[in-house]
MARBA-3410 file (N, C-alpha, C, O; in Angstrom, 1 decimal):
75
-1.1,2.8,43.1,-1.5,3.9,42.3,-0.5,4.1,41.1,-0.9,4.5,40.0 ~ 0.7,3.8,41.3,2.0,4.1,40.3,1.4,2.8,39.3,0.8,3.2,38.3 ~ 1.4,1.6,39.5,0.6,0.7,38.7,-0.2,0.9,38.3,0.2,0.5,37.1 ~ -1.5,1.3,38.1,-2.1,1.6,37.2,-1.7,3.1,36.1,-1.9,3.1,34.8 ~ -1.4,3.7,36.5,-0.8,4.7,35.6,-0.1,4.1,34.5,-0.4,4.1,33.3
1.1,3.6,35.2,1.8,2.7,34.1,0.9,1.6,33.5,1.5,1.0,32.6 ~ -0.1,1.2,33.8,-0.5,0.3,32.8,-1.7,1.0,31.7,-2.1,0.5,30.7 ~ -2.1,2.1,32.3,-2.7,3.3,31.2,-1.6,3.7,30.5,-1.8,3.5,29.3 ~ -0.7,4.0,30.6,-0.2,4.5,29.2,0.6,3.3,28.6,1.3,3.6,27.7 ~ 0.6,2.0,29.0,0.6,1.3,28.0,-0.5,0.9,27.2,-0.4,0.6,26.0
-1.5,0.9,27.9,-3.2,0.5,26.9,-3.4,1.8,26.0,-4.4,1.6,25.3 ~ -2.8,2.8,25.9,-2.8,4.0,25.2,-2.0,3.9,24.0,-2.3,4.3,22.8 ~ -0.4,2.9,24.4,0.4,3.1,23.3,0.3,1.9,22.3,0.6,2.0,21.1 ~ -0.1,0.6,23.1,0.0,-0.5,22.3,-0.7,-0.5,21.3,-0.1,-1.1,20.4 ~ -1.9,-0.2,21.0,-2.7,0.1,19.7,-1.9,1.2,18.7,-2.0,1.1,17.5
-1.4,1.6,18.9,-0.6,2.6,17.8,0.8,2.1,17.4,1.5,2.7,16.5 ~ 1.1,1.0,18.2,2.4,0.3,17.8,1.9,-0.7,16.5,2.4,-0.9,15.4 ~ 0.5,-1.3,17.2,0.2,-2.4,16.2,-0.8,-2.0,14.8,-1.4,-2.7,14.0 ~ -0.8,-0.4,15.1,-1.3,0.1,13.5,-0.1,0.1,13.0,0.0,-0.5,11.9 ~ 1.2,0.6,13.5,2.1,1.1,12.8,2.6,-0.3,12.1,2.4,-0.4,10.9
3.2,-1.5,12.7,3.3,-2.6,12.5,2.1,-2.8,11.3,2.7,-2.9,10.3 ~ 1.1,-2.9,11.2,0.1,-3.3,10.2,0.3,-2.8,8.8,0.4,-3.4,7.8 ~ 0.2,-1.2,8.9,0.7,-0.4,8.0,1.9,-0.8,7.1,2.1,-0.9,5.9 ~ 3.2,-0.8,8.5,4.3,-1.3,8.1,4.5,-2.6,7.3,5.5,-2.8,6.6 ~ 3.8,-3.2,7.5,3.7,-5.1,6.8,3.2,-5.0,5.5,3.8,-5.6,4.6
1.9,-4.2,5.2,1.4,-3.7,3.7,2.8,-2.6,2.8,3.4,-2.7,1.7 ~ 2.8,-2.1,3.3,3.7,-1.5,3.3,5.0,-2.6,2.2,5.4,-2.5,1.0 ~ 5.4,-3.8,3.7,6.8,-3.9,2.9,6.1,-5.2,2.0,6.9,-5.8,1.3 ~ 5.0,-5.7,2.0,3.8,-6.7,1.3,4.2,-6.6,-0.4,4.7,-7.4,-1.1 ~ 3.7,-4.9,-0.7,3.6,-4.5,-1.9,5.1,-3.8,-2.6,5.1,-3.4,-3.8
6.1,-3.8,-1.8,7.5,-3.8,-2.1,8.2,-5.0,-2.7,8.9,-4.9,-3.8 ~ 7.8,-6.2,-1.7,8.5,-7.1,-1.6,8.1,-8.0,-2.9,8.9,-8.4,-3.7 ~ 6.3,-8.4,-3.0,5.9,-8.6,-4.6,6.1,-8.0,-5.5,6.2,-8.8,-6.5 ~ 6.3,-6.4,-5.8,6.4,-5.9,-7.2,8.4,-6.2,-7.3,9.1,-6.2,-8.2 ~ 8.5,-6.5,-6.0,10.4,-6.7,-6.2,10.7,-8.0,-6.8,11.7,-8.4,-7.4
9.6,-8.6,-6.4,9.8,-10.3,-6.9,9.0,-10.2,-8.5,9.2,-11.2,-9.2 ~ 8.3,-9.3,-8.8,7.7,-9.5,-10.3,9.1,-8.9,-11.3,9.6,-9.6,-12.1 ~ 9.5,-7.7,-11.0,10.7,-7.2,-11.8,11.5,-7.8,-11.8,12.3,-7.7,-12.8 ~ 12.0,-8.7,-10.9,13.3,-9.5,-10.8,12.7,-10.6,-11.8,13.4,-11.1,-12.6 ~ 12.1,-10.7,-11.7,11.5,-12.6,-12.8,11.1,-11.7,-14.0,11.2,-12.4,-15.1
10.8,-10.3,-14.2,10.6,-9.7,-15.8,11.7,-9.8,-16.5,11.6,-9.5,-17.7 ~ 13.1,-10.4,-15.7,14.4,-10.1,-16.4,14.5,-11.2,-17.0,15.1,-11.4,-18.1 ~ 13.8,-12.1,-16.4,14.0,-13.7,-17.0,12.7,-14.7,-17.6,12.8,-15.9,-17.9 ~ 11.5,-13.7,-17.8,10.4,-14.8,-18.2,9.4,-13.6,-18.4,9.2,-12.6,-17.8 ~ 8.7,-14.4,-19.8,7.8,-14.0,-20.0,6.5,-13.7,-19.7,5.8,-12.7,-20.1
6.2,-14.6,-18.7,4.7,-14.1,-18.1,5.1,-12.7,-16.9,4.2,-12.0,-16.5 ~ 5.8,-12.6,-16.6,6.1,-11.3,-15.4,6.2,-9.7,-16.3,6.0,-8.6,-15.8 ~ 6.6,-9.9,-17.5,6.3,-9.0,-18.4,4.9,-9.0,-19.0,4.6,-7.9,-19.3 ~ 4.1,-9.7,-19.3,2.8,-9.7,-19.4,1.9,-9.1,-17.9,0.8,-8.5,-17.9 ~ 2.7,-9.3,-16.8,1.8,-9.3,-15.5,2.2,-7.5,-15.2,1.3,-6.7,-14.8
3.4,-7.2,-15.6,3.6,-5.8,-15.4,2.9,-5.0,-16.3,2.1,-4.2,-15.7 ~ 2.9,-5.1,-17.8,2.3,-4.8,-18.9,0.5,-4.4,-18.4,-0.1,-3.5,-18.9 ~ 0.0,-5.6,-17.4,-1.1,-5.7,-17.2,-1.3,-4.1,-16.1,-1.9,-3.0,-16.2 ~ -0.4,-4.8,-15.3,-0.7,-3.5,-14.0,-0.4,-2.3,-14.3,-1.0,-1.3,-13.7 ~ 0.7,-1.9,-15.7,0.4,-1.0,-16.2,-0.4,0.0,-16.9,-0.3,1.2,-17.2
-1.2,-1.0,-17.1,-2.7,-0.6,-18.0,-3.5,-0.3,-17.1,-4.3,0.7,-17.1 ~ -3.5,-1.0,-16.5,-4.3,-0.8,-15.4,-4.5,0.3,-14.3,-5.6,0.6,-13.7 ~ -2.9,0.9,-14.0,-2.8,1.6,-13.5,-3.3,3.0,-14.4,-3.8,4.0,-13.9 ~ -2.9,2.8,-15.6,-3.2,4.1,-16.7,-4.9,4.7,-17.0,-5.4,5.8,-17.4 ~ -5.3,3.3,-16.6,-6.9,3.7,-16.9,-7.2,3.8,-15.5,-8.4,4.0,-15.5
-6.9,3.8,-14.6,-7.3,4.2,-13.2,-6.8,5.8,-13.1,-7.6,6.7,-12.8 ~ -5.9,6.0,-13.4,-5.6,7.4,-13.4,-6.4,8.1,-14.8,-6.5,9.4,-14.9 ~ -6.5,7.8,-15.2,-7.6,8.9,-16.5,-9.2,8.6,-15.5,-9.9,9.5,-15.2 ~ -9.4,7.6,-15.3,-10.3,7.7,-14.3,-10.5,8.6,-13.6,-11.5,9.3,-13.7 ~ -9.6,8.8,-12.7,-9.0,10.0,-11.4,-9.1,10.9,-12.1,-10.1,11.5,-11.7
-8.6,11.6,-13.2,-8.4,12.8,-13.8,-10.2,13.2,-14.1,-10.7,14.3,-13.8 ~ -10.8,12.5,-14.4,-12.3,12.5,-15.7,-13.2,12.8,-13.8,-14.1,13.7,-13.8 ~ -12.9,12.0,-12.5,-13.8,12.4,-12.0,-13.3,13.7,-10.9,-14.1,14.2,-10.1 ~ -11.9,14.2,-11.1,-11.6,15.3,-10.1,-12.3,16.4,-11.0,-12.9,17.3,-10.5 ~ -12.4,16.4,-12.6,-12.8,17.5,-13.6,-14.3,17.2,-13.2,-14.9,18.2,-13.0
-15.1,16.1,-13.1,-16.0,16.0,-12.8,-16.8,17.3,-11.7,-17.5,18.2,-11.8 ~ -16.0,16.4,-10.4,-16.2,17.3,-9.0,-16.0,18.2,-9.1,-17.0,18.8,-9.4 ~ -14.7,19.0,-9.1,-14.1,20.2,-8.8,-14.3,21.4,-10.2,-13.6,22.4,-10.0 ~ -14.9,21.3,-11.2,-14.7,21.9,-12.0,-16.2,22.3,-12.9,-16.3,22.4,-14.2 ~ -17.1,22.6,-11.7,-18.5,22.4,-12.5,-19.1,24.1,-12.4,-20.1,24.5,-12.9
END
């Protein structure tokens, strides 16, 4: 009886170790590339073009966001 208990609250926890893990990997994914683009922006020109890009990008994504919360929320 003590055996199965203990192996229920491991079937309970191990799924939430390996979201956290998953999360965590994206997580250090999108750190670890934008660390490796700015470090090469210091020394070459295409990594300043590639930032330049994501920053446009990022800018028209956010006026996006802005045009559709006034959209929703503001009728």
């Amino acid at each position: 009886m003590v055996r199965k208990a203990f192996l229920t609250h491991w079937r309970d926890t191990v799924p939430l170790i390996c979201l956290i893990g998953i999360f965590g990997g994206y997580f250090l994914f999108v750190v670890s590339v934008s660390t490796f683009v700015m470090e090469h922006a210091r020394r070459h020109k295409w990594a300043r073009v590639i930032l330049g890009i994501i920053g446009f990008i990022c800018m028209v994504l956010r006026i996006c966001g802005v045009y559709l919360f006034i959209e929703v929320f503001c009728r």
